[in-house]
C-alpha positions, 0 to 999 in steps of 0.5 A, a space after each residue: 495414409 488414408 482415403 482423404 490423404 491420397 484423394 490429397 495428393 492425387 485430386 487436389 481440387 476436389 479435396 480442397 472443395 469439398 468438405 472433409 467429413 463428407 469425404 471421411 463419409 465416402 471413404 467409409 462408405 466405398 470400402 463397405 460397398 467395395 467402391 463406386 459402384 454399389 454407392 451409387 446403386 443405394 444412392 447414398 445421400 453423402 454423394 450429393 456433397 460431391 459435383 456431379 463431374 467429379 463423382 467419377 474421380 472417386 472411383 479412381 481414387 479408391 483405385 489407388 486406395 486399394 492398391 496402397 492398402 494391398 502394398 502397405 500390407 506387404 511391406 509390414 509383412 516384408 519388414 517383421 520378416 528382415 527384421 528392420 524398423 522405419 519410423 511409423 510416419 514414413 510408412 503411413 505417408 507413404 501413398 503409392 506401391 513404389 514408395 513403400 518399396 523404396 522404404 523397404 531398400 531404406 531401412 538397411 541404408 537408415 538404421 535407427 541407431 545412426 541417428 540422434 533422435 526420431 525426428 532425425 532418422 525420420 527425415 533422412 528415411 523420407 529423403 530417400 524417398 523423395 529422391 528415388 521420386 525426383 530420379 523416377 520423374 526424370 527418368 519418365 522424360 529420358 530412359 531409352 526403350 528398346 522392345 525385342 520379340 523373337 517374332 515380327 512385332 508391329 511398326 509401332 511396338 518394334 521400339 529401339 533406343 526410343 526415348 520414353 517420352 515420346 512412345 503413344 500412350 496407347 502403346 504401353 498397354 499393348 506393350 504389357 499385354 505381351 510382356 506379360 504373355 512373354 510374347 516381348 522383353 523390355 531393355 531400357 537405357 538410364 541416364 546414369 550421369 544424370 542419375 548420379 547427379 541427383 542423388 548428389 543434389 540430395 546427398 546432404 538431405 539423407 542424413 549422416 548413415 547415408 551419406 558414408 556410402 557412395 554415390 554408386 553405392 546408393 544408386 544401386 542399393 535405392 535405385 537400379 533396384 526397382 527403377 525398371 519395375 517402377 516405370 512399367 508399374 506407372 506407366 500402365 495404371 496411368 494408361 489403363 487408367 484413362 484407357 477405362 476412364 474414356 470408354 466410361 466416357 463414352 458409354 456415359 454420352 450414349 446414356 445422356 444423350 438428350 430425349 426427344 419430346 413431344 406426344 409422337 414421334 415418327 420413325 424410319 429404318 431404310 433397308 436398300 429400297 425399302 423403308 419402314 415407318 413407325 408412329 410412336 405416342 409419348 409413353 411408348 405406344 405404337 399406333 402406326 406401322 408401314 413397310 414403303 416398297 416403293 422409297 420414291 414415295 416416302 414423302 407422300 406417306 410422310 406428308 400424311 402422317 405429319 399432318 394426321 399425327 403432328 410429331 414433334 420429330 423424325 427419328 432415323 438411325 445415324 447410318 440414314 443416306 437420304 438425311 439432305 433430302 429428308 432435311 429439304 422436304 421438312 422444311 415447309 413443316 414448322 416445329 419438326 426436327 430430324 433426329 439421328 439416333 446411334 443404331 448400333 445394337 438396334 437387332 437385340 432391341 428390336 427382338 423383343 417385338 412382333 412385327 417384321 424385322 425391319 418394323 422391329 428395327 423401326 420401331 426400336 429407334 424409335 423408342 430409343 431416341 423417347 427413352 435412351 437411358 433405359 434403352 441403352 442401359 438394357 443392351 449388352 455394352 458390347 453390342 454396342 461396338 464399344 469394343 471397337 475402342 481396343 481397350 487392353 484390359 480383362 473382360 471383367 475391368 471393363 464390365 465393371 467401368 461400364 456397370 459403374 458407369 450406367 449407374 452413375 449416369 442413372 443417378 446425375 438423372 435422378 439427383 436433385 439440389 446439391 449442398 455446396 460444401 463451404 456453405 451449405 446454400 442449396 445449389 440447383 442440379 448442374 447442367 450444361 449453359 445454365 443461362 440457356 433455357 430455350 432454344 431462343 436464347 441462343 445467339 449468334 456468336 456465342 460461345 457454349 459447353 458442350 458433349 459430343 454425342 454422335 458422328 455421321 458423315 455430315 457432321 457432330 451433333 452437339 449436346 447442350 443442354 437444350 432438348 433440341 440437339 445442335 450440330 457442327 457441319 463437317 466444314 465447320 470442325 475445322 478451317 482443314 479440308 476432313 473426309 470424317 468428323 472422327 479426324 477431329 471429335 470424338 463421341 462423349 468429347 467436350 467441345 467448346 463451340 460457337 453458335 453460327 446460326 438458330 433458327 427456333 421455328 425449325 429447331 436448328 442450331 448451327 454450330 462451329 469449331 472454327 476460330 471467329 471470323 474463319 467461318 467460311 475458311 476451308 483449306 481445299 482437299 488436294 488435288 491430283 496434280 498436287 499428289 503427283 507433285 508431292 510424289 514427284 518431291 519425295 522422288 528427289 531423294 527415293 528414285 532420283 535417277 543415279 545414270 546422271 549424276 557424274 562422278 568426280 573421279 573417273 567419269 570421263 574416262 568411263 563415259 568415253 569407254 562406254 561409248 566406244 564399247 557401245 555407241 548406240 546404247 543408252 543409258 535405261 531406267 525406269 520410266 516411271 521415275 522420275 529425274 532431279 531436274 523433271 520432278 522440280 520442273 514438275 513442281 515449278 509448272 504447278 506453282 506456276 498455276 
């Protein structure tokens, strides 16, 4: 099995669109640089064969390249010890960890002198792999988890009989975590009727030394085995997997996100009541600094600053309260954006100034929202609350995800024209709506490719090629009533949205999610009276009131015993719950409205 066999099997789209001596080139060139990432610090020219989007997939193959080459490696070794002997195919087709260990429980089951000849003993080895392949793939949709923990474990992780399928993927990594600190232990429940019906499907394929054992025979020697292990094993490199592939994703998107330009740009922090201005040139120049002790007069100061220095934008951090009625105050200034900036991690860059720290702070976003490649690539990935994404893996996987990444987002910068590997005919570099130049090419109604690239309260701001960033308003993510934007997008999602409305003259993209003609479609939030009715619903099964029901049996005799035994006493309950018949009355009365 080599690079371009598992790059095959595990992306095939991209093997089949790019030329094969370009990834015989890559592979050569990742195990001497031991992956990516060094390929991409010496920008290797051999990368350009490759789309920009896909690059990272790479990555993700040799992944599993160096897994395989580490098992292959162990299965040689575990065969010269045993003795046995598989056909030399078998072994080299094979292209994850678990088909070598399901070659290794062949071997005994398939001796060579059972068979004829090679070609024969080499198909019925390979059947059984293929077997133990199609076993594990329906036992990933029916196998029954059971998670047990001497100690009190989480809602989500105190699985019993939970069919597999339907854990959160999330969990699996948490899941292994503990597992692995023998914090947990893990009992799964096959289907072993449909596991014996499988192999009974495969029975005439595995060829005559096979097929003298039994069913039970061969489900305990090829596949009770390492079923278990198997699942654990899949399950946690495919989560992990994506688990690193979206933080990547997400570093990737603060890295990209579209500079502000024009020769100045004028900054401001607000700390409480006081406001800090900063005026930046283009190439980084501070030319004006303020601290405004008095926030009712920032307008005042702004409308002589933009008049003196012309600023292309307004930079604030995207924790700014005050954006509505800065947006209301620009609007008389023709050709000025309010661009909001990610603030996490501002302190650290902002140390490296002299002035106070709220200047620094000023200042800093500022030249971050100038130069966010540099800026952001400079700062500790962890300071920029990445972490806040609870990614389960080691401390050193996450720095190399996110140092490839910076290097990756570096070089789609830098690249230039891309050969096309079928016919060599020069491409321009890729970009995101490649028939919108400018601002004034947008229309109404259109529909765009996009990347998430921030979230505030009022909504997401949309990356779309141009270097005026557009935005999707809170009440156009979704025709359901949202208090956040992150109940619906993510930062570094790709979103396909519709343009709503452009405005060139202000720099103003408006654009929705919501299907065409539901624009102005927006369930409302609930109300308190509808709260109170859903309670009331929920109490027809929790807290109906038992004192009314009647009983068949005896509930006569026991009410006129009662009664004679206390004639004034009255049935009690709670006050605050509520009857079958009140709470229907409850929501009739609602509806009613």
């Amino acid at each position: 099995m080599d690079f371009a066999e598992l790059l095959k099997r595990i992306n095939s789209d991209l093997y089949d669109h790019t030329d094969k001596q370009a990834i015989a080139k890559v592979s050569r060139f990742l195990e001497k640089s031991k992956g990516l990432t060094g390929l991409l610090k010496s920008e290797n020219p051999v990368l350009n064969a490759f789309p920009q989007d896909k690059i990272s997939d790479l990555s993700i193959v040799f992944f599993h390249f160096t897994r395989w080459k580490d098992a292959y490696r162990n299965t040689k070794r575990n065969l010269a010890v045993s003795q046995k002997v598989l056909p030399d195919k078998s072994v080299q087709n094979a292209a994850f960890p678990h088909e070598l260990r399901a070659l290794e429980r062949t071997a005994p089951m398939c001796p060579r002198a059972g068979y004829p000849d090679v070609s024969s003993w080499q198909q019925s080895v390979d059947a059984h792999v293929t077997l133990f392949n199609d076993v594990l793939n329906s036992a990933l949709q029916t196998t029954l988890v059971t998670v047990k923990s001497d100690n009190p474990l989480p809602e989500e992780l105190a699985l019993q009989d939970e069919i597999i399928i339907n854990i959160i993927p999330k969990f699996w990594l948490n899941i292994m975590g503990r597992l692995k600190d023998n914090k947990i232990s893990i009992k799964f429940k096959f289907d072993e009727d449909l596991i014996k019906t499988k192999i009974k499907t495969h029975l005439p394929m595995l060829g005559l030394a096979a097929q003298k054992r039994s069913i039970d025979d061969i489900m305990d020697e090829l596949i009770l085995p390492d079923l278990e292990n198997t699942i654990l094993d899949v399950f946690y490199i495919e989560q992990k997997t994506n688990a690193l592939s979206q933080l990547a994703q997400v570093y990737e998107a603060l890295l990209l996100t579209a500079p502000v330009r024009g020769k100045s740009i004028i900054s401001i922090y607000n700390d409480n009541d006081n406001i800090s201005l900063a005026v930046i040139l283009k190439g980084g120049k501070i030319i004006y600094t303020e601290d405004i002790t008095d926030a009712s007069s920032i307008e005042v100061h702004l409308d002589s600053l933009i008049k003196e220095h012309e600023p292309s934008a307004i930079v604030i951090p995207d924790t700014y309260e005050n954006i509505d009625q800065l947006n209301q105050f620009i609007e008389k200034f023709e050709s000025i954006t309010v661009k909001q900036i990610y603030s996490q991690g501002i302190e650290e860059s902002s140390s490296r100034f002299s002035f106070s720290n709220n200047i620094n702070i000023a200042v800093s976003i500022g030249i971050r929202a100038m130069y966010p490649l540099r800026e952001f690539s400079q700062i500790n990935p962890q300071s920029l609350g990445l972490e806040e994404l609870n990614i389960e893996a080691t401390p050193e996987e996450i720095d190399d995800i996110l140092l490839e990444t910076k290097f990756l987002a570096q070089y789609k910068i830098k690249r230039g024209p891309v050969l096309n590997s079928k016919n060599g005919v020069p491409l321009k570099k890729r970009r995101l709506n490649p028939n919108v130049k400018t601002i004034r090419d947008l229309q109404p109604g259109m529909i765009l490719d996009g990347i998430i690239t921030n979230l505030t309260k009022f909504g997401a701001f949309v990356n779309i090629g141009l270097t005026t960033e557009a935005m999707i308003h809170v009440s156009q993510l979704s025709t359901d009533f949202i208090e956040e934007p992150s109940q619906i997008v993510t930062r570094g999602q790709i979103v396909k949205p519709r343009v709503l409305e452009v405005i060139p003259d202000k720099g103003r993209i408006a654009l929705t999610l919501k299907p065409e003609g539901m624009d102005n479609v927006r369930v409302p939030s609930e109300s308190k009276e509808l709260r109170n009715a859903k309670a009331g619903a929920a109490s027809l099964f929790r807290d109906v009131d038992t004192s009314n029901i009647e009983h068949s049996q005896g509930s006569s005799e026991q009410r006129t015993l009662d009664s004679s035994n206390n004639g004034n006493s009255q049935t009690s309950r709670d006050p605050a719950k509520k009857s079958r018949n009140e709470a229907l009355a409850d929501l009739d009365a609602l509806f009613k409205k």
